[in-house]
Each structure stands twice: as structure tokens, then as C-alpha cells.
C-alpha positions in Angstrom: 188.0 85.2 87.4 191.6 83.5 88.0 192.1 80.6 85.7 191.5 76.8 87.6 194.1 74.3 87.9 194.3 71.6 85.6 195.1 68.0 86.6 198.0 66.9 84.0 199.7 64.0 83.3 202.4 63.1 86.3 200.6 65.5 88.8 199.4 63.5 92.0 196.1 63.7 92.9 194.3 62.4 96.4 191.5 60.3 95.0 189.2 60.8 98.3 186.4 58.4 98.7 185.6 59.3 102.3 187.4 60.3 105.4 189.1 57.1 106.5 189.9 55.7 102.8 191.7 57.7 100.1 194.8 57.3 97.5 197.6 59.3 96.6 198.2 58.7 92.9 200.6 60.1 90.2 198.4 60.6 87.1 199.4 58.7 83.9 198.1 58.1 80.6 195.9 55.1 79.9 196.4 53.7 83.2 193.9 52.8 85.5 194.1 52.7 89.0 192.3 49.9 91.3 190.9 49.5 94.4 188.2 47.6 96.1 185.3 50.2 94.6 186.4 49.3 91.5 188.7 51.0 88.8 189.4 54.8 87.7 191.1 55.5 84.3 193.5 58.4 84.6 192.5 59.8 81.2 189.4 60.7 82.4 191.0 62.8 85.0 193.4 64.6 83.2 192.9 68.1 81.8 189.6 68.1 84.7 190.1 70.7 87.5 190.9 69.7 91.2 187.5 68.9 93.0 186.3 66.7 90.2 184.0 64.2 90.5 185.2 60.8 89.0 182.6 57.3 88.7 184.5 53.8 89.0 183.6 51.2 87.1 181.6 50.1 89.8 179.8 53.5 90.4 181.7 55.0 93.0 182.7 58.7 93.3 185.5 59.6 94.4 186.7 63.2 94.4 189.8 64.0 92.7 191.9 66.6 95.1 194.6 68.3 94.6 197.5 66.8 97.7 198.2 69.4 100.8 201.1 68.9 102.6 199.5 67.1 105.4 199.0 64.2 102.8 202.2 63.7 101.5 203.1 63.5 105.0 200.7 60.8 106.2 200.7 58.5 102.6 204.7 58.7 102.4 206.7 55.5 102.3 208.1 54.4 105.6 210.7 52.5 107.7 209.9 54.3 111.0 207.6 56.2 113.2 206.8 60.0 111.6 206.1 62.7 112.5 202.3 64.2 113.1 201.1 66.8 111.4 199.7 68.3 114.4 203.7 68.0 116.0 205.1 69.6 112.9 202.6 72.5 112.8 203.8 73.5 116.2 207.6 72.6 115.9 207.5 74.4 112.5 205.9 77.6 114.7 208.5 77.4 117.5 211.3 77.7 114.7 210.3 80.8 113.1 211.4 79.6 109.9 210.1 81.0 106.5 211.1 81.4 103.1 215.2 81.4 103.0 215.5 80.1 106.1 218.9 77.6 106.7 218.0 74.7 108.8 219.7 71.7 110.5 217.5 68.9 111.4 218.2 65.4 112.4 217.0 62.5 112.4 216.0 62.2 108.6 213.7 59.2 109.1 211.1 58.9 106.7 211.3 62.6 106.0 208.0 63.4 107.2 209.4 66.6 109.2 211.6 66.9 106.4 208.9 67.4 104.2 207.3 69.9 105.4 210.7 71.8 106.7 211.3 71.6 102.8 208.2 73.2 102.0 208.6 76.5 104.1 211.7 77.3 103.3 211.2 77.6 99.2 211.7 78.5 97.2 215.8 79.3 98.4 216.1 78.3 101.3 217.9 74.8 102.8 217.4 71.8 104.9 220.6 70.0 106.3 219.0 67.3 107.2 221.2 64.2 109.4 221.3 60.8 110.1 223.4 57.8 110.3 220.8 55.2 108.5 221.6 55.6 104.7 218.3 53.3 103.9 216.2 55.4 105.8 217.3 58.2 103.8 217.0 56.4 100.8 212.9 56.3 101.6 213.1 60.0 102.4 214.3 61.1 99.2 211.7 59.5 97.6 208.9 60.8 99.8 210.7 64.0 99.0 210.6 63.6 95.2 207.1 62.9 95.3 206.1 66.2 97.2 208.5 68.4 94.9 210.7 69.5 97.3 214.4 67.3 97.0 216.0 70.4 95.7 215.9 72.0 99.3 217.6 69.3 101.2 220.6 68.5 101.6 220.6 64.7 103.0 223.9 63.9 105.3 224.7 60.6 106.4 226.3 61.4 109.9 226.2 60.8 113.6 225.1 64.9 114.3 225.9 64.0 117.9 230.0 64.7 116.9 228.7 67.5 115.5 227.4 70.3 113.0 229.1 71.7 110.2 226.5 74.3 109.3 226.8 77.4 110.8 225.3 80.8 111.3 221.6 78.4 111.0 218.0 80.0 111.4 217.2 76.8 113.3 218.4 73.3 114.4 215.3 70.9 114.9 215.8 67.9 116.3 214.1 64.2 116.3 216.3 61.8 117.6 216.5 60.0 120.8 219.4 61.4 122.4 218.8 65.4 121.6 220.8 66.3 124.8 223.9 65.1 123.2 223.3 67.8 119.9 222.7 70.7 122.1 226.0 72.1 122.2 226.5 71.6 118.5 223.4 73.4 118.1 224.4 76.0 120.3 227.9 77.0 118.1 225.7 76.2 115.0 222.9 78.7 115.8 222.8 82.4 114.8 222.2 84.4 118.2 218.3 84.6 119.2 217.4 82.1 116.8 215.8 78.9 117.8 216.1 74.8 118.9 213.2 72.9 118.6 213.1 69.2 120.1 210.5 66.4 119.8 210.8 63.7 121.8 208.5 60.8 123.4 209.6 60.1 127.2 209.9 62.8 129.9 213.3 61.0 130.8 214.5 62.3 127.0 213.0 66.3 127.8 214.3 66.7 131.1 218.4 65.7 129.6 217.1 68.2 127.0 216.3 70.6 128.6 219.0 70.4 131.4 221.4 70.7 128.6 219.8 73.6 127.2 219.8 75.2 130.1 223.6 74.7 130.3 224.6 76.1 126.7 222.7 79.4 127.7 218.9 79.1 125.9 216.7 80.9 127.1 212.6 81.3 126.7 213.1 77.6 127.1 209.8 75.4 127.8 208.1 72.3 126.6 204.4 71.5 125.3 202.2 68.3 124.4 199.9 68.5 121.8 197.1 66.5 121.1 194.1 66.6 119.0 191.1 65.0 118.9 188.6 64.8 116.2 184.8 65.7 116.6 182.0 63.5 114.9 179.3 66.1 113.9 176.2 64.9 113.2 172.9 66.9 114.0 171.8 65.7 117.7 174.9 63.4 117.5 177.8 65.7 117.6 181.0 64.4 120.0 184.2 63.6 120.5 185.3 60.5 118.1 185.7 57.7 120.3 189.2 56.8 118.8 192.1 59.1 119.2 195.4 59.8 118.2 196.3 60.5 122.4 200.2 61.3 123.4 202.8 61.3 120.1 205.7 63.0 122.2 207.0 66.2 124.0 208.1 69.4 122.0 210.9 71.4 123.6 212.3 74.8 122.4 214.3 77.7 122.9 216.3 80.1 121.8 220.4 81.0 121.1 221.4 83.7 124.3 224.5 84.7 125.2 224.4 85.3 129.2 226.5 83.9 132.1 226.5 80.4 133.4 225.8 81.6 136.7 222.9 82.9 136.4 219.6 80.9 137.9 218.3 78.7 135.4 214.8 78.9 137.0 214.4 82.8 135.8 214.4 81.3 132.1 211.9 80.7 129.8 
């Protein structure tokens, strides 16, 4: 049997108490951490495997687990919007990046989509990641420190609507409200074949985008919504939750193709 992992000191840990209240934590020495159940002592936790059950001083379990990516995601610090892990999943699909890949991506924001960029390209691959608000890229970094994964971005503060200076890229992903304007600076940054991926939240935004890629010669060009929705499962009860997480934005993509201008634009994708 493989060996389990151990909880050590400075690992983060998602104490979960149930599905709407949990706590992402780094684990230090004879430090206790409160909340409204009462406190948990860190010593007790460390050396334990993931999964274990920890009592508060006011009789509570909570579960310590060890943090997926979706958490870092949701628990990091923030100045803006991010990105949902049910958007990233499928902009991260659309890409076809992997481990090594060379990404451009802009807007940094919190660096929710940085994050996980971060993760699949490790462990040498990069993420150029843009934009023009130096504190909002202050709060990414952090988020980034905390999940591990600094060391694959490269943070730029710059307008990436003047332009790219990567080239030969696996993928240029895009979250920033005028995505129309990158396009041809995605175009010369792109290898050939490889892809742009666009998220953005009005249908005024997608059709510039897509107008645009249309024009720099992408093909396989199309755009998608995604939404999820949560089921309450209880025998004889089982539904759809009531509350929802509805419309987030619209994901366009499409790939690098060298073809004429002239061609119709309604044979592609």
C-alpha cells in the first residue's frame, strides 16, 4: 500500500464543516484557528493524514482536506469578479494546453484563471499573464503563492491591447472587456493551428470577438455558455437546488489558420 499524505506544518488544509461553510488555512505550530464552532489547534492536525477528523473546542467536526484547485480558486483574495471553475474547466479544454505549454493570458485580475493556467502547465511550462492594474496583480501573486504555482507566471504590467511580445505561444486566453482589440496580436503571437480562447459577459463583447476573429483568419471558431446547477439529493427529495449560479459569461474560441481573406466566413467553424 502507497504511503498517505501527511498534513505538515505550512501545508494548507480546507477545514470543511459542511457544504456551504469551510476554511482554507495554512497549518502552523501552536496556533489555533477560530470560527463560530469554536477553536481547532493546528498541532493536533499536523503529522494526521488528509481526511482527518478534527473536534473543536465546542465539539464540532470538521474534516481536514487536503485543497483542490477549485478551492484555491474560490477562497483567493480579491479586487474583482473571477473566474468560475465551471468557465475555466472549459476554457482550459478549448486551449489544449498541458504540461510545457507557453501561454499569454490577460487580464490578470485576481488570478483565478491564472491559477489554474499555472497548474497545467507544470511543472516547465509558462504563463505571460497581462494587465495594466499593478494592485490587482499584487493580490494575484499572492493567491498564486498560496497555491504553489508563482514560479510559472510571469506577471506583465501592460495594456496587451498594443500588443504581445511572446511569440510562437500554445495559446492566448483572454478575459478582458475589449478581446476584439487583442485579436490580431494574438493572431502574430500564435503558433499555427493552436488556439484563442475568450470569456466574456455581453453578446455585444462576442460578436466584436468573433467578427475580429473571423478577420485574422481563425477558423473552427464558435462560442458556448456554460452553466451548472447543483442537485439536492435526499431520498424522495432529490431536485434541482433552488439557488443557482445562472449566466457567468460567453466562452469563444478558435484556432490560428492561415487561408485567404476572401473566403466566406460563414463556412468556418
Amino acid at each position: 500500500m502507497p504511503d498517505c499524505e501527511s498534513i505538515r506544518e505550512g501545508s494548507f488544509v480546507l477545514l470543511f464543516l459542511d457544504n456551504r461553510r469551510s476554511y482554507l488555512v495554512r497549518v502552523e505550530k501552536s496556533v489555533k484557528f477560530h470560527t463560530h464552532k469554536g477553536f481547532v489547534e493546528f498541532d493536533d492536525v499536523i503529522g494526521e493524514e488528509y481526511g482527518t477528523t478534527l473536534i473543536s473546542s465546542l465539539g464540532v467536526e470538521f474534516v481536514a482536506l487536503k485543497p483542490l484547485l477549485p478551492d484555491f480558486i474560490y477562497k483567493a483574495q480579491r479586487k474583482s469578479q473571477i473566474t468560475y471553475p465551471k468557465d475555466v474547466a472549459l476554457m482550459v479544454m478549448f486551449s489544449g494546453i498541458g504540461p510545457g505549454s507557453k501561454i499569454v493570458e490577460a487580464g490578470t485580475g485576481a488570478g483565478a484563471l491564472t491559477t489554474a493556467l499555472a497548474s497545467y502547465v507544470r511543472p516547465d511550462g509558462c504563463v505571460y499573464s497581462y494587465d495594466i492594474r499593478s494592485d490587482f496583480q499584487r493580490i494575484a501573486l499572492k493567491n498564486l503563492r498560496k497555491a504553489q504555482l508563482e514560479r510559472f507566471v510571469d506577471v506583465k504590467q501592460k495594456d496587451i491591447t498594443l500588443g504581445i511580445d511572446e511569440t510562437d505561444v500554445d495559446a492566448v486566453i483572454l478575459d478582458l472587456a475589449t478581446p476584439w482589440l487583442v485579436v490580431p496580436h494574438a493572431s502574430a503571437a500564435l503558433k499555427g493551428g493552436r488556439s484563442l480562447v475568450s470569456f466574456s459577459p455581453t453578446i455585444d463583447q462576442i460578436v466584436k470577438t468573433v467578427e475580429a476573429m473571423r478577420d485574422c483568419n481563425f477558423v473552427n471558431v464558435a462560442t458556448f455558455e456554460c452553466i451548472m446547477r447543483q442537485m439536492q439529493v435526499i431520498r424522495g427529495k432529490t431536485r434541482p437546488h433552488t439557488l443557482m449560479t445562472g449566466h457567468t459569461g460567453y466562452i469563444t474560441h478558435g484556432r490560428k489558420a492561415s487561408r485567404s481573406n476572401d473566403e466566406d466566413p460563414e463556412n468556418v467553424g
